[in-house]
N, C-alpha and C positions, 0 to 999 in steps of 0.2 A: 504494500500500500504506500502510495506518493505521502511525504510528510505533510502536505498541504489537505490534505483529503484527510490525515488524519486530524491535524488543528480541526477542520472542519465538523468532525465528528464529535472531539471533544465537547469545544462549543455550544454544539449543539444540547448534548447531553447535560451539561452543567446548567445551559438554559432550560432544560426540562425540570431538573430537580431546584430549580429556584422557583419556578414557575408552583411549583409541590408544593415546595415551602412556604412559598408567601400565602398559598390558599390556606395551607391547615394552621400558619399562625392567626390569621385573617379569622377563620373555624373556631381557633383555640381563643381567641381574644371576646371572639360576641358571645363563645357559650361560659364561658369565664365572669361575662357580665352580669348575665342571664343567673348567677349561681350565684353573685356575691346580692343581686335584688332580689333573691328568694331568700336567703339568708336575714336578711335586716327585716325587724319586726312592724 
């Protein structure tokens, strides 16, 4: 495989798993909310 093909691949992949991330911190922060307004009386 051309080294450029592979940069390419890289890239790619690390944009996948931020793309992951940023959803389930995004998930993790409203149900986080959600948990600390059902908590308070």
């Amino acid at each position: 495989m051309s080294k450029r093909r592979y940069n390419e691949k890289i890239v790619d992949i690390s944009g996948e798993t931020i793309d992951i991330f940023e959803k389930s911190l995004i998930y993790f922060s409203e149900y986080e909310v959600g948990y600390m307004e059902k908590k308070l009386p």
